[in-house]
VEXVOLUM-218219 format. One record per residue (C-alpha): residue in three letters; x, y, z. Coordinates in pm, whole numbers, plus 50000, padded with zeros to 5 digits. Layout:
ALAXYZ
...
//
This chain:
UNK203931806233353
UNK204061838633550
UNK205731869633489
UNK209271879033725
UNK208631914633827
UNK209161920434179
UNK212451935334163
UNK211121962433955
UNK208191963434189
UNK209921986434518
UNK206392006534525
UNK204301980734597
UNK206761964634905
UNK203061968935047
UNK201191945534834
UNK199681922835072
UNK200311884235022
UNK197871860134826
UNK196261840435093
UNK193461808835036
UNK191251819935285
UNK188921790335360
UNK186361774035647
UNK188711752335863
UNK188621717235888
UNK186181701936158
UNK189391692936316
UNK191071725036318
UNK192401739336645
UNK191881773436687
UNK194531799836697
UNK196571808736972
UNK197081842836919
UNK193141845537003
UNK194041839737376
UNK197171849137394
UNK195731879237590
UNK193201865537785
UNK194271871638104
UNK193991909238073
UNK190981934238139
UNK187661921737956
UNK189771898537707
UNK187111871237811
UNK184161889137657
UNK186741897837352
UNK187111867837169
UNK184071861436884
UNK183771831536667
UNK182151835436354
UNK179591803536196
UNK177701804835958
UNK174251792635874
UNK175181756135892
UNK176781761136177
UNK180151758736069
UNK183131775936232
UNK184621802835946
UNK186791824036136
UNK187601841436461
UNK187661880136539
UNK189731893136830
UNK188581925936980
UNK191531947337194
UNK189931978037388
UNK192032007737437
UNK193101999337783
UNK195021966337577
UNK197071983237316
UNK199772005737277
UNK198382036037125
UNK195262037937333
UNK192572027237076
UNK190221998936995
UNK191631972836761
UNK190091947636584
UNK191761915236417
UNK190421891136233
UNK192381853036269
UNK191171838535898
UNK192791798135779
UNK194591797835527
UNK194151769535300
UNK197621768035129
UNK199721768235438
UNK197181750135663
UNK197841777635906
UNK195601807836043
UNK196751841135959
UNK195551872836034
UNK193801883135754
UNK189671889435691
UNK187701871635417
UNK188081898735158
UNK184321889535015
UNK181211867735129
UNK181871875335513
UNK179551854735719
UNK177491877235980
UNK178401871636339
UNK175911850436520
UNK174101840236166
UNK173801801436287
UNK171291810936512
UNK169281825236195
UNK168651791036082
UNK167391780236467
UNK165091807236492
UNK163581812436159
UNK160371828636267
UNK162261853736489
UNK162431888836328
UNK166081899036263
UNK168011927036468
UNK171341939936279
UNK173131960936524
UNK177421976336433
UNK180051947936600
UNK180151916436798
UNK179971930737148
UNK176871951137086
UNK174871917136944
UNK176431899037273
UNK174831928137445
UNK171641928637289
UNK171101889837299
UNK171091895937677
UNK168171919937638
UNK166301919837287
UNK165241877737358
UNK162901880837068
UNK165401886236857
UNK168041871536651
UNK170891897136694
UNK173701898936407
UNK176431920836288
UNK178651923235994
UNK182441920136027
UNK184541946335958
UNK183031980336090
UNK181152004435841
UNK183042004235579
UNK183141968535505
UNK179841965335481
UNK179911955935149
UNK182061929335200
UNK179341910835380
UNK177001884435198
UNK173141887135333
UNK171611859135163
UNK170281843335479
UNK168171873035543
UNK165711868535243
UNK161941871635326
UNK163011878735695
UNK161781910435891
UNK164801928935957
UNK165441956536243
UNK168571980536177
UNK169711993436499
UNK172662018936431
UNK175382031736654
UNK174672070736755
UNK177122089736527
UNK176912098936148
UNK179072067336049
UNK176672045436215
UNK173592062335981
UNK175532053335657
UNK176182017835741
UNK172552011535854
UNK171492027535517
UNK174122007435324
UNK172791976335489
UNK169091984235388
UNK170691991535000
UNK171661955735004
UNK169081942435101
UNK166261961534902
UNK168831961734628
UNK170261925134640
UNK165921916634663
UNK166131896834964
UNK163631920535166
UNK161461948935177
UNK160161938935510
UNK162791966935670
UNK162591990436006
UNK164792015836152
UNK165262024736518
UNK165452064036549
UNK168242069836838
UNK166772093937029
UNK168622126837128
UNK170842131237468
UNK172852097437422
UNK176642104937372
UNK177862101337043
UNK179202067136948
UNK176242051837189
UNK175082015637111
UNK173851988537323
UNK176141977437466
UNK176512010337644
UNK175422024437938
UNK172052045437939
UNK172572077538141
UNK169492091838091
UNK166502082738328
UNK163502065138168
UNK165312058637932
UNK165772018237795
UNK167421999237508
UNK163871985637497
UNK162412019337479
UNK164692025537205
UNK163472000037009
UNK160072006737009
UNK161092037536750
UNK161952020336481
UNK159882032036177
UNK159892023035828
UNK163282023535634
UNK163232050335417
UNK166132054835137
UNK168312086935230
UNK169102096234878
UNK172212115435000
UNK173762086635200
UNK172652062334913
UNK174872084134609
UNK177752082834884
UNK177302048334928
UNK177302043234499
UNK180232066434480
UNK182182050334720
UNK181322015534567
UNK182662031834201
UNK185452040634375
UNK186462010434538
UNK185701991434173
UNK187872013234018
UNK190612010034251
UNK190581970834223
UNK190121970633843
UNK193421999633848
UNK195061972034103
UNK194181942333860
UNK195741962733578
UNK198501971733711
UNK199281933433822
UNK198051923433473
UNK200211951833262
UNK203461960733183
UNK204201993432994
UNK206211997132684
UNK207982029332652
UNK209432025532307
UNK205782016632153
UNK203622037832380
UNK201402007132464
UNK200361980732741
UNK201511946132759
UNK198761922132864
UNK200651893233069
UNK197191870133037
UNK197261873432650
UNK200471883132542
UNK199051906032329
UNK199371948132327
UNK196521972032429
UNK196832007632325
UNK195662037832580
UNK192552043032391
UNK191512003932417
UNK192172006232786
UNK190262036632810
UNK187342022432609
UNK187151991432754
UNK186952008733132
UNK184772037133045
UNK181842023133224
UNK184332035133556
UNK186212062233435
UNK187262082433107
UNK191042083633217
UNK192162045033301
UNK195352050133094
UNK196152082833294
UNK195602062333620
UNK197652036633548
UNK200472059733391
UNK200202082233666
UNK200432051933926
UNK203882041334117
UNK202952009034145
UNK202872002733736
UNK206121982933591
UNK207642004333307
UNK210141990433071
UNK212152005532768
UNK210611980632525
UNK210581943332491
UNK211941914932319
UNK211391877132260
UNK214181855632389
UNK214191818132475
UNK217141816832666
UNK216381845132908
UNK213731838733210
UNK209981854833081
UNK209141889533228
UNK210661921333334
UNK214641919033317
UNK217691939733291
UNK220211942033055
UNK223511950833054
UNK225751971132812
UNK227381940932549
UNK225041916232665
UNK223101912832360
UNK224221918632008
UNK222151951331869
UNK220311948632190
UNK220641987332377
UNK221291983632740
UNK217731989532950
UNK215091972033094
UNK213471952032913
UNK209921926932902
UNK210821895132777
UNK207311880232631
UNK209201842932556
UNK206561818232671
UNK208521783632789
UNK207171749832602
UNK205541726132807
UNK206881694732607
UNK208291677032861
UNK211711658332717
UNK211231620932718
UNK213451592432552
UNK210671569932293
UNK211401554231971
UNK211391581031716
UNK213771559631455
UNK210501559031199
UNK210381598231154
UNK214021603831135
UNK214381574330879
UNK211401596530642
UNK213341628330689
UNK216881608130621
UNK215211595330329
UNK212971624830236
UNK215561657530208
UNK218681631530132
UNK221251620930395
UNK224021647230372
UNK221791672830366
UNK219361660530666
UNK222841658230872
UNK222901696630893
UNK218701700530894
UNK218611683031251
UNK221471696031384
UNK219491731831320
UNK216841721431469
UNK219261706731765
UNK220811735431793
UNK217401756531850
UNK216161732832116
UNK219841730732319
UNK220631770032234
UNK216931787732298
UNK217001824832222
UNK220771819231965
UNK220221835031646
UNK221221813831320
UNK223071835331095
UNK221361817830818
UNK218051798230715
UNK217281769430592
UNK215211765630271
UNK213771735930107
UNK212341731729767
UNK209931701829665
UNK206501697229494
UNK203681703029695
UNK202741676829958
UNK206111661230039
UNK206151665530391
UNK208151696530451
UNK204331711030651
UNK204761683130903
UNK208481691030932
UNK207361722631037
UNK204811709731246
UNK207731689631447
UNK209581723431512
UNK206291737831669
UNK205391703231862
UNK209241703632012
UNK209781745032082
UNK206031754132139
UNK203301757731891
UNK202861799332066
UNK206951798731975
UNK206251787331603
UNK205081807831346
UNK204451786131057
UNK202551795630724
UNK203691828330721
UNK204171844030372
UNK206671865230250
UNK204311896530241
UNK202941895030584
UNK206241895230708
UNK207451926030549
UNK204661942730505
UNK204001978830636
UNK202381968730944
UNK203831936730982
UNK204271924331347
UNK203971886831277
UNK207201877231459
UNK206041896231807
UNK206341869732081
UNK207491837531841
UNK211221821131856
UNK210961797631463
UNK209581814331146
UNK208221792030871
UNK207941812230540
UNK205591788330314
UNK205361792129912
UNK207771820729907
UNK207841831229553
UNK209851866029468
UNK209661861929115
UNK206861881829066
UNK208111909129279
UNK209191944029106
UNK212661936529196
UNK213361901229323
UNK216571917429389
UNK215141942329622
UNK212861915329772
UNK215931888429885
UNK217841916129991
UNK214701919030279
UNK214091886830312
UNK218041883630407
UNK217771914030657
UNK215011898330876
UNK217601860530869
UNK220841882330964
UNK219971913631133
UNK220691914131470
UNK217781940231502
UNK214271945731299
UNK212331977931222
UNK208451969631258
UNK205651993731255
UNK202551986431423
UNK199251999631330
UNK198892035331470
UNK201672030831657
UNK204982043531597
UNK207922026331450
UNK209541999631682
UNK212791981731669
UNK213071952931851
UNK215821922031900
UNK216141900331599
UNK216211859531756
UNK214381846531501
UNK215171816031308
UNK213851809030979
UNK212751778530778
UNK211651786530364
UNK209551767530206
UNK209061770629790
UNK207871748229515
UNK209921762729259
UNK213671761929131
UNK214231798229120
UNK212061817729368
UNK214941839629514
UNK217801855329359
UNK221031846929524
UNK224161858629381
UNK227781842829338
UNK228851855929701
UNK225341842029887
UNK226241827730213
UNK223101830630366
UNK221271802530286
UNK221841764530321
UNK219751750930014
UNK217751717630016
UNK216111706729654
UNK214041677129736
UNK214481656329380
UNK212081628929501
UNK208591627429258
UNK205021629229422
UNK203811597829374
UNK207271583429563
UNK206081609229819
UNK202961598329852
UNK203891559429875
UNK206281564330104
UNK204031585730312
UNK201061559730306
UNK203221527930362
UNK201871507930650
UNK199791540730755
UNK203131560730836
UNK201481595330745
UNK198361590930992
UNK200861576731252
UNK203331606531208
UNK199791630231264
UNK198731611731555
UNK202721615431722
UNK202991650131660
UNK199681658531899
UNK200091678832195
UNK199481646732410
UNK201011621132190
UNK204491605232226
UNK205961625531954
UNK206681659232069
UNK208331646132398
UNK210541622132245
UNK211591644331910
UNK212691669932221
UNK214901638832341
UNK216491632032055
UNK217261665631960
UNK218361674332323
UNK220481642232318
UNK221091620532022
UNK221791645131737
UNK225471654931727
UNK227021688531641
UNK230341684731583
UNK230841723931552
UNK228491748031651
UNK230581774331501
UNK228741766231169
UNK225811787931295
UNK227511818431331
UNK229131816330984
UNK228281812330659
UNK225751785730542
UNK227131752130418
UNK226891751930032
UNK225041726129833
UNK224781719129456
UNK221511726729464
UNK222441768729540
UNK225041766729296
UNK222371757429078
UNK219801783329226
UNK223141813529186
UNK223341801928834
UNK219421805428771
UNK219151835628960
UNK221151854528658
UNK219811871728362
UNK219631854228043
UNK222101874527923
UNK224651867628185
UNK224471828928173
UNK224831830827783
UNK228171854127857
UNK229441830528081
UNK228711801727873
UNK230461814227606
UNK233621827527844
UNK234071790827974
UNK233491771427665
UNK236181799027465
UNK233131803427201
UNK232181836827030
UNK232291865627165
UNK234951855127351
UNK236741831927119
UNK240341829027011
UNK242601817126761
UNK246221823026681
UNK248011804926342
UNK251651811726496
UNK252811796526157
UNK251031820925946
UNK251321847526211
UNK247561854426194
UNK245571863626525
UNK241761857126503
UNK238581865926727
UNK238971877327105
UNK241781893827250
UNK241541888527567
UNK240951921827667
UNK237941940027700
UNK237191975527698
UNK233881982427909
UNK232222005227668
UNK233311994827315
UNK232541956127422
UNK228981963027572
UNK228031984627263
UNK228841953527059
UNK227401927827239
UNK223901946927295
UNK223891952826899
UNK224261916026824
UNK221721894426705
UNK222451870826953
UNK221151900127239
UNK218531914427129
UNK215691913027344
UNK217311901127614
UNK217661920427940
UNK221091932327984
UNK221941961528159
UNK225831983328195
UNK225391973128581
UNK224901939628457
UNK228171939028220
UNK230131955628491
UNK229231932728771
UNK230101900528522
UNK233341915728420
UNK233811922128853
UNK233581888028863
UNK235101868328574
UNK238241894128519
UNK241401883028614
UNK243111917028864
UNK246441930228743
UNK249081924628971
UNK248371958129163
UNK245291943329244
UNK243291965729032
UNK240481953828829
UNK241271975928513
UNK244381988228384
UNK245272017728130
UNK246442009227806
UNK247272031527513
UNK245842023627164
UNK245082038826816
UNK246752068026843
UNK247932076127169
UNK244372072127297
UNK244272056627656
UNK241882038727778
UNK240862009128070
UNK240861972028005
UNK239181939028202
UNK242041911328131
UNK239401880428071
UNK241321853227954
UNK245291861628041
UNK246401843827753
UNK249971833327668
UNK250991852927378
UNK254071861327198
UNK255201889227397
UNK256171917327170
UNK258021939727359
UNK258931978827292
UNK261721970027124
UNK260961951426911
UNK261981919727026
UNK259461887727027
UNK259281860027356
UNK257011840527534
UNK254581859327799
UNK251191867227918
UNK248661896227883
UNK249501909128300
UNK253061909228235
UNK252561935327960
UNK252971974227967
UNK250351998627881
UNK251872004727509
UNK252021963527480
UNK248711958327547
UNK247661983527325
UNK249541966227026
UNK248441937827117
UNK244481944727167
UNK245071963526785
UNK246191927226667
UNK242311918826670
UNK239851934226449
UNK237381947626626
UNK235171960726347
UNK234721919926246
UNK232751919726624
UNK230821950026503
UNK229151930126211
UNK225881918126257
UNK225461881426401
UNK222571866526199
UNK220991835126373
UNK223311819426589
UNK226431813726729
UNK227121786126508
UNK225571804926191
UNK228021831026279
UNK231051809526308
UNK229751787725951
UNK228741819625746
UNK231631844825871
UNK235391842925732
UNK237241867126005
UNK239141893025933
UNK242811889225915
UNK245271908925982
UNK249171897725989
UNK252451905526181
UNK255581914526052
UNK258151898826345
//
């Protein structure tokens, strides 16, 4: 998969193409564009055909003098075939260059070696230096390097440089090479003598009299290292590694502004300025400065991982993405290569059918649907199983990470690592698998859902990595939450976040099931990266699972019995016991009224928030038990019927005068005494202040004051109430 980035590329417009510069077929025909100018001045004696030592044709060079081009200078081009098109292009072999006229190195082996600068000063030579095999690099003197000498090893060698300063270095780089690369020491240098014009080689004319090309050659002396030219000759090479290692990085890096690090498109992984720096330091102490400082570097705002968007460098627009700012952006989603395919699958659908029940495996696969059909759509909620260990839900996850990816799938991830201080798990991955989550034994489990339920909703996440500062990125993550207990989150009455699976089946059934007729190993062997598994799973879930409403996964999660169950464990002790006791009428919240004996006994109906939490926490039946005035409050919040303003509490005046606020808990039908006087038919939220009052004073309170000894039922056996009567 490659990275889109050449629309936020404009510098680099110059970038040459990638070509697959190769030796032509024996067939090949050679390119036009070699003669297209032959019938002009010298083009004959302009055309040279580079072989190498076998004798095969690698590419063609096409010289133009200055009488043949526009500006009045020499050009030279190389014609180079291209193996991906099948075409020649002009373009030079960027390394190994063959040296022009090296075939005739492996007919003459014996003859000593003259290296002269370009093609028409060896065609030159070969006309006078017969003892000689004359060759030439391609390229002029600074591509020298670019030349591979290999054929010259043990061979006496004869530099013969142009007459100008440029002509000096190359000779000397040439000898470097070759001392260097150990492929000879047996090395000679002609000495140009003085009066030639500068720029003089042999293919020249010789003005002076006496004077020969032959003559010439007879003053070559020893090679002898020019220390000067040689540090050039290193610096330049330094400088034309760095360049290509700067060029590499800036093809292989993207730059994140919002975390102040480098995006490695080979790995997928972040590199910080001082790793770059460190790792290059062997060319220079500032590589994070030159690519910084470089045009040609992409730059983004920050980056994200989204499925449904195409990988790389993109734009995006104001609205386009929920908590997303508008920017560009590097999208790091890497496509899976599971390739959809229909197969018979019926085998592992039937386990999971079987496995997390039927009604609830309806809405498991059409999550999992969903995600495949809907790549980069957030699930408002998660999906979390509970089982003893061993029961498959590990190879349910390992299905997920066959079908999306297994670099999309984080599985095994626990509940720490993921919000943790440094935690950047979720960089680059599209499913989440939380394994053996566990809050109980958190400080606050509280505290410890409410994250967990941040990083399943949030349309955004905060993340901090290490040394580097804090990031928020795009939230597409879907979860799946593994546990092995009953209550290892707290989710209260209102939860809506969750969709909760408890798998009821025992291990041993598991395990049966699991090993019938070898179903386990067979399920393995499907789920491989080559097997027939992950290709048809992808089918079915592309094709065969139906979704009747996809609205479901922008809403809240579909409730089971099994999170009523975990709401109801999630409360304190003392809660359950108060709700208990509110829904079965038993003390402290029961009631009794003789209307014949006009005797009211037990609970009012009312409760006063302070006077009724006093009393409960000083009963017998309490003590010990964790049970807070945020606790009380939130249970009468959610068991108190609202007055008919709406309000929660209402004002009522008792003993006295004295007002205070009452929870109506059980809005009882009572005789309705009204103000004045007169007795009917009615219920607690039709009365006025003053009538509530009277009524609450029906009820002794101080009876609730009284120590409970063992038990409810003690209580109820050992305790006569207190009675007080009405005078209608």
């Amino acid at each position: 998969m490659s990275f889109d980035i050449d629309n936020h590329q404009e510098e680099r417009k110059d970038k040459r193409p990638e070509y697959e510069l190769v030796i032509p077929p024996k067939d090949y025909t050679a390119p036009k564009s070699i003669y297209e100018l032959n019938g002009l001045t010298g083009a004959e004696d302009a055309v040279f055909e580079y072989k190498n030592y076998h004798n095969e044709t690698c590419y063609w060079v096409r010289r133009y003098e200055p009488d043949e081009t526009k500006d009045g200078k020499k050009s030279i081009k190389p014609f180079s075939y291209d193996d991906a098109t099948g075409t020649w292009k002009q373009r030079a072999w960027s390394k190994d260059r063959v040296l022009y006229r090296e075939h005739r190195l492996k007919t003459y082996p014996k003859k000593p070696v003259l290296i002269l600068e370009g093609e028409k000063a060896v065609n030159a030579a070969e006309k006078i230096f017969k003892d000689y095999v004359c060759v030439s690099w391609q390229g002029g003197t600074n591509a020298v390097h670019q030349t591979n000498f290999r054929w010259l090893e043990n061979r006496e060698v004869v530099l013969f440089p142009d007459n100008d300063e440029e002509g000096i270095k190359a000779a000397q780089h040439v000898g470097k090479i070759l001392i260097e690369g150990r492929l000879t020491r047996n090395i000679k240098i002609v000495e140009i003598p003085p009066g030639l014009p500068t720029g003089w080689d042999v293919a020249d004319n010789i003005e002076i009299p006496g004077m020969t090309a032959e003559g010439i050659l007879k003053t070559k002396i020893e090679f002898t290292p020019d220390d000067k030219i040689w540090d050039a000759i290193e610096a330049a090479a330094d400088k034309r590694e760095l360049k290509k290692d700067v060029n590499e990085l800036i093809d292989n890096y993207v730059y994140i502004r919002d975390r102040t690090d480098f995006f490695e498109k080979d790995t997928y992984k972040f590199a910080t300025h001082k790793q770059l720096t460190d790792w290059y330091a062997h060319r220079t102490t500032s590589m994070s400065k030159l690519l910084l400082t470089s045009k040609k570097l992409v730059k983004v705002h920050s980056y994200m991982t989204h499925a449904g968007l195409k990988p790389g460098v993109i734009n995006i627009k104001p609205g386009q993405l929920l908590g997303v700012e508008p920017g560009t952006y590097l999208n790091n989603y890497r496509p899976s290569t599971v390739i959809s395919k229909k197969g018979n699958v019926q085998e592992i659908i039937d386990y999971y059918r079987w496995f997390i029940g039927p009604e609830e495996w309806v809405i498991v696969e059409q999550v999992i649907a969903f995600c495949v059909r809907h790549p980069g759509v957030k699930i408002k909620w998660a999906c979390s199983f509970t089982s003893v260990e061993g029961g498959g839900k590990g190879i349910l996850g390992q299905i997920i990470s066959a079908i999306l990816g297994a670099h999309n799938v984080r599985s095994q991830v626990s509940y720490t690592q993921l919000v943790g201080k440094h935690a950047t798990l979720m960089e680059g991955k599209q499913f989440i698998i939380i394994n053996e989550l566990d809050l109980t034994s958190m400080k606050s489990i509280k505290a410890a859902t409410n994250s967990l339920k941040a990083l399943v909703t949030d349309p955004t996440l905060i993340i901090e990595p290490k040394l580097r500062p804090q990031q928020e990125i795009p939230n597409f993550f879907n979860f799946f939450i593994y546990g092995n207990e009953d209550d290892n989150f707290y989710l209260r009455k209102d939860s809506r976040r969750y969709f909760i699976v408890k798998i009821e089946h025992e291990q041993q059934l598991i395990t049966e099931r699991l090993e019938k007729n070898g179903f386990k190993d067979k399920l393995i062997e499907a789920l491989e990266p080559n097997g027939p598994g992950p290709g048809a799973l992808k089918h079915y879930f592309e094709n065969d699972v139906v979704i009747p409403n996809e609205k479901i996964f922008h809403a809240s999660a579909p409730r089971t019995a099994a999170l009523e169950t975990l709401i109801d464990r999630s409360k304190s002790d003392a809660t359950r016991i108060l709700e208990e006791a509110l829904r079965d009428k038993t003390w402290p919240f029961a009631t009794s009224v003789d209307m014949i004996k006009k005797e009211y006994y037990g609970f009012s109906g009312l409760i006063i928030r302070d006077e009724f939490f006093n009393r409960i926490r000083n009963s017998e039946q309490f003590k010990g038990l964790f049970f807070t005035l945020k606790c009380f409050e939130k249970f009468l919040a959610e068991h108190a019927v609202k007055w008919p303003n709406g309000e929660l509490t209402k004002q009522i005046i008792v003993f006295g005068g004295q007002r205070r606020r009452a929870y109506n808990l059980d809005d009882m039908a009572v005789a309705h005494v009204k103000e004045n006087g007169e007795v009917g038919p009615g219920r607690l939220s039709q009365m006025t202040e003053g009538e509530l009052g009277r009524h609450w004073s029906l009820f002794n309170t101080v009876m609730q004051q009284q120590d409970q000894t063992a038990s409810i039922e003690k209580y109820y056996t050992d305790h006569v109430l207190p009675k007080r009567k009405l005078n209608f």
